[in-house]
C-alpha positions, 0 to 999 in steps of 0.5 A, a space after each residue: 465589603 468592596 475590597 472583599 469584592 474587589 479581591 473577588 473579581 480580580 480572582 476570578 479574572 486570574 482564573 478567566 485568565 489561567 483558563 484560557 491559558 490552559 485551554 490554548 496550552 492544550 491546544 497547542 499540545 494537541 497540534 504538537 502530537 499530531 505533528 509528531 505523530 504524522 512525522 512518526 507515521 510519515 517517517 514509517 512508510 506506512 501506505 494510506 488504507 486508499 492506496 493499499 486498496 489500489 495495489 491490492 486491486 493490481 495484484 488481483 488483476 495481475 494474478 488473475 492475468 498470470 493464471 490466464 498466460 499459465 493455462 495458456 503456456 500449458 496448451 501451448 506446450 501440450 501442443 508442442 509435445 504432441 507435434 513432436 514425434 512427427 516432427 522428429 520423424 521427418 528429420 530423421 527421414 531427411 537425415 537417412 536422405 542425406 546420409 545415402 547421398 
């Protein structure tokens, strides 16, 4: 009876013993693909979710200052283009002056 309980308890002390082995087996797997995994990602200049949030907010504000200069220029330009025949008047004025002189 006692090698039988013998034989017992040191089988399970075998399996105790393959358990904790597994468990820090799969452990160690574990932290293995996650190394690789940041690696692979690292590797693949993939952008944080928090850092894509940050360029996203500077486009924004970039298109938004872009459409401020874009009306601007515009009447700018539409300034520009009504002052013109005035001013293409007086030049030609001053240049029949200079011509008669």
């Amino acid at each position: 009876m006692q090698t039988s309980n013998r034989i017992l308890d040191d089988l399970a002390k075998v399996a105790g013993g393959a358990a904790s082995t597994i468990a820090g087996m799969k452990s160690e797997a574990e932290n293995l693909i996650r190394q690789q995994l940041q690696r692979l990602l690292a590797d693949a200049d993939l952008v944080s979710r928090e850092e894509f949030e940050v360029v996203k907010a500077l486009a924004t504000k970039a298109r938004t200052e872009q459409e401020k200069l874009t009306a601007r220029v515009k009447k700018l330009e539409a300034k520009l283009a009504a002052k013109k025949p005035a001013a293409k008047k007086t030049k030609t004025a001053t240049a029949k002056k200079t011509k008669k002189a």
